[in-house]
C-alpha positions in Angstrom: -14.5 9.0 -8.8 -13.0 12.4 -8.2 -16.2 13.8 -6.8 -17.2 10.7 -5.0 -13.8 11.1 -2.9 -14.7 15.1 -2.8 -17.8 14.2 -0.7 -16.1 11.2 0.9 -13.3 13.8 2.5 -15.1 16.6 2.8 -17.6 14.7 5.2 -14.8 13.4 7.2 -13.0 17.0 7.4 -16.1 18.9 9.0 -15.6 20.1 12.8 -16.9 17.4 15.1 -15.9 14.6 12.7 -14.5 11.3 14.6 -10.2 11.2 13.9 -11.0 7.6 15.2 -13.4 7.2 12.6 -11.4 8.4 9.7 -8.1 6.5 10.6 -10.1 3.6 11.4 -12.2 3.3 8.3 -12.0 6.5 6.4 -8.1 6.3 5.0 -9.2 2.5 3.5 -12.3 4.2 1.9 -10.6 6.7 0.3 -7.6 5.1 -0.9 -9.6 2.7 -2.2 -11.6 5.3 -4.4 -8.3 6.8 -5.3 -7.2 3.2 -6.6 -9.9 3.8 -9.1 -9.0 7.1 -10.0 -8.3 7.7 -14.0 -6.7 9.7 -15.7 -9.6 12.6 -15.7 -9.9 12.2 -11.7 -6.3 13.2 -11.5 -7.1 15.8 -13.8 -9.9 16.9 -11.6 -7.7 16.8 -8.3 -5.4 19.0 -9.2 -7.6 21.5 -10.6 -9.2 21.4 -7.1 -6.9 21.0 -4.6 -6.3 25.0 -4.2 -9.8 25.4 -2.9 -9.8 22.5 -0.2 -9.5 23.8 3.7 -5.8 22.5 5.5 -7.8 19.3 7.1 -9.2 18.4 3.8 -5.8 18.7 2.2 -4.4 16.5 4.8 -6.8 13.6 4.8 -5.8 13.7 1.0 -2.0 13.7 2.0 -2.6 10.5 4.5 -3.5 8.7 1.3 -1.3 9.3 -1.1 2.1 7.5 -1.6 1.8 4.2 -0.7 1.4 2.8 -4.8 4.3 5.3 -5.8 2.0 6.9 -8.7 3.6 9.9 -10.8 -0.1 11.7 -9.8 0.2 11.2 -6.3 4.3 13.2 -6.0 2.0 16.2 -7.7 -0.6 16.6 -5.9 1.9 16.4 -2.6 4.3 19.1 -4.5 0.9 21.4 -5.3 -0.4 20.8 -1.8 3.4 21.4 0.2 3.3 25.0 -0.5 1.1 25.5 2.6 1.9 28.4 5.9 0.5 24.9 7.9 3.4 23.0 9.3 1.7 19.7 10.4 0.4 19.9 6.4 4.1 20.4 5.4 5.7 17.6 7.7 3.1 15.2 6.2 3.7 16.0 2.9 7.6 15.4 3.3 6.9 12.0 4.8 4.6 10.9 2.0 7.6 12.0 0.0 10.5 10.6 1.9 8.8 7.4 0.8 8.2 8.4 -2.8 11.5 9.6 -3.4 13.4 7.0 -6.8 16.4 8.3 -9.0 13.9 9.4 -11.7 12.1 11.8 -9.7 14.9 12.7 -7.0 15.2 16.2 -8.5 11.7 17.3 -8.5 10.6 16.6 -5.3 14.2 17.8 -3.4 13.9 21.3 -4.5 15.4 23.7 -2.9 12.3 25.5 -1.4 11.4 22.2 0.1 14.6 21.7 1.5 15.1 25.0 3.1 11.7 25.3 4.4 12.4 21.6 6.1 16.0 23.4 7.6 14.0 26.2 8.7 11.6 23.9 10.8 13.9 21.2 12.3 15.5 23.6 15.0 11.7 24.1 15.8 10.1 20.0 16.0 9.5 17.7 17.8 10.9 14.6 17.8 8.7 12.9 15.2 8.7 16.0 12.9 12.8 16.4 13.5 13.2 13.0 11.9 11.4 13.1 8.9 12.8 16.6 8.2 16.3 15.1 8.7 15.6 12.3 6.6 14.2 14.5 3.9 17.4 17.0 3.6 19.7 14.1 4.0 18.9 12.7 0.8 
């Protein structure tokens, strides 16, 4: 499944690609696949998510989060570490929302927390609230 959402992204990240297209149809299609994934697509994500391109990385991020999934908080924390800050904001808002007791401390760390400081003075209005809401908790 790994390599089938691989293709499925990478199609949908390449210059001229429709955004239309891939928030219309293309999020569905690859969550779906991800639904699917097991334990050696995870496995296979991770070990590949360093060499995905910034658009890549954040079709991937648009997917995650939603079924709360142990797999899905790594990946974000491997992909956060990013010099993009559209890539970062989404990557705290998939994890605002993925946030529980058990897993509080891992994903508030304190590079994530000052990086999210560092950029608030700098948002927009969108950005500024997820950034707040991130360093609040």
């Amino acid at each position: 499944m790994y390599n089938q959402l691989d293709t499925y992204i990478t199609e949908c990240s390449k210059e001229g690609s429709s955004d239309d297209h891939w928030y219309d149809v293309g999020v569905i299609h690859a969550c779906q696949i991800i639904a699917s994934f097991k334990e050696d697509d995870w496995f296979e994500l991770m070990k590949h998510i360093g060499e995905k391109n910034t658009m890549w990385k954040k079709r991937l991020v648009y997917c995650l989060g939603d079924n709360n999934r142990e797999e899905d908080v790594n990946i974000i924390l491997n992909v956060i570490d990013t010099g993009d800050t559209e890539l970062f904001v989404m990557c705290i808002d998939a994890l605002n929302e993925m946030i529980t007791e058990e897993n509080k401390s891992k994903i508030l760390c304190y590079k994530n927390i000052n990086k999210a400081l560092e950029l608030i003075p700098k948002s927009g209005v969108a950005s500024k609230n997820i950034l707040e809401r991130f360093v609040q908790r």
